[in-house]
C-alpha positions as CSV (number, residue, x, y, z in Angstrom):
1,X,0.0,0.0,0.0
2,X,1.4,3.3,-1.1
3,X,2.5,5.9,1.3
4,X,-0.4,8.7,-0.3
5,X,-3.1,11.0,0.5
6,X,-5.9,9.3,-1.5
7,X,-7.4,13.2,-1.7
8,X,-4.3,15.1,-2.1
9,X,-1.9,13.9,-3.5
10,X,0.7,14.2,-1.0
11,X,3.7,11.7,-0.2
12,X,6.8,11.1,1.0
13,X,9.4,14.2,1.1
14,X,13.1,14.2,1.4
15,X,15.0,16.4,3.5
16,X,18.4,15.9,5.9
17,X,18.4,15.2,9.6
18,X,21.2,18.4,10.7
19,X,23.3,17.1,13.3
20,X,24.4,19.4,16.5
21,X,28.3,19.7,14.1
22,X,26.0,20.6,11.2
23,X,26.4,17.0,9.1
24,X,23.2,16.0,7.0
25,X,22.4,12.9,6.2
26,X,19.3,12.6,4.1
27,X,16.1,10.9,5.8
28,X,12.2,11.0,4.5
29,X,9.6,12.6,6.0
30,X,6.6,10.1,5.7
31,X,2.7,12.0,5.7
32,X,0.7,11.3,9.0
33,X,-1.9,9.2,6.6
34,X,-5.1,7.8,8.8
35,X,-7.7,5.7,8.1
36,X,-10.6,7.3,7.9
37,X,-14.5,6.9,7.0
38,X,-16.3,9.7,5.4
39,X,-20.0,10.0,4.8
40,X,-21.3,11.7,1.2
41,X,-24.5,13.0,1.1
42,X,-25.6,13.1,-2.5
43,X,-24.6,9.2,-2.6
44,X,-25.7,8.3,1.0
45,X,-22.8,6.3,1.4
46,X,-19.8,5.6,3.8
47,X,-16.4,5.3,2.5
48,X,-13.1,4.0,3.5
49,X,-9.8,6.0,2.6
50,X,-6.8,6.4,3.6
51,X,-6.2,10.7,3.9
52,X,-3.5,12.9,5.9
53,X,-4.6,14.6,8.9
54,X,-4.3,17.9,7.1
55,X,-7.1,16.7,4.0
56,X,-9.6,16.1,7.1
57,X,-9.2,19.5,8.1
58,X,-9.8,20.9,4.9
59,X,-12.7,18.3,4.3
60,X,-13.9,20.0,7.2
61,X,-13.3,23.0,6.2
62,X,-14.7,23.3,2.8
63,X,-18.3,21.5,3.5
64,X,-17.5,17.6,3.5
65,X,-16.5,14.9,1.0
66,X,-18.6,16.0,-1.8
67,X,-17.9,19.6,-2.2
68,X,-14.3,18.6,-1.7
69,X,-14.5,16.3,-4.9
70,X,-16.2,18.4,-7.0
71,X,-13.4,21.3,-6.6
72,X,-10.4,19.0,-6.9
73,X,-8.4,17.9,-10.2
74,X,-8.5,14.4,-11.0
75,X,-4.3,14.4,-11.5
76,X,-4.4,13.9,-7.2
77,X,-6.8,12.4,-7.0
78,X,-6.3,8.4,-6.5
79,X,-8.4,6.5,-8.9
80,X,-10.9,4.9,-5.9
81,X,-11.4,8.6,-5.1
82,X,-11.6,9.6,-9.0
83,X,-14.4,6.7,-9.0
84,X,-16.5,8.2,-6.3
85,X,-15.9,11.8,-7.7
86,X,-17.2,10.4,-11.2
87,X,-20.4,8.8,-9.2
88,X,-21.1,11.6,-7.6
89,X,-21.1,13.6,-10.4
90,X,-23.7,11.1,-12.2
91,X,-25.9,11.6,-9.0
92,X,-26.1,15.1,-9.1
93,X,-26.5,15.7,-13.1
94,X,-29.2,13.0,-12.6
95,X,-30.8,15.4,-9.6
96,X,-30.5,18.5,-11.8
97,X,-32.1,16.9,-14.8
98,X,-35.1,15.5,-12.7
């Protein structure tokens, strides 16, 4: 399982550990990824992903799972999360039609 923000995007970075006589040595600094279930509305579903701490805030932030999806770009997206943005769309033409 990839080390990936299935909402973001975001991975592992590189930097250097600085020791106290100033030597780096390169390490990786991993995202805080979490499990985590997240309710959409429009579908009336639950779903399992894995997300950073920092996409739960802004899922929080911007009104939930589905207005998240709608406003983000399918390039960071992962493609479970490019499946439910593609069903959700669906669902909503569907509402706006009827």
């Amino acid at each position: 399982m990839s080390r990936r923000c299935e909402l973001t995007g975001v991975g592992p970075m590189v930097g250097h550990n600085v020791s106290h006589s100033n030597i780096k040595t390169k390490r990786r600094f991993l995202p805080n990824l979490q499990p985590a279930s997240l309710q959409s509305e429009a579908l009336g579903q639950t779903f399992r992903l894995r997300i950073t701490n920092a996409a739960l805030r802004t899922l929080d932030a911007k009104g939930g799972l589905d207005a998240f999806l709608i406003k983000a770009s399918d390039e960071k997206l992962s493609p479970r999360a490019q499946k439910i943005k593609r069903q959700l769309k669906s669902k909503l033409a569907e509402q706006a039609a009827a």
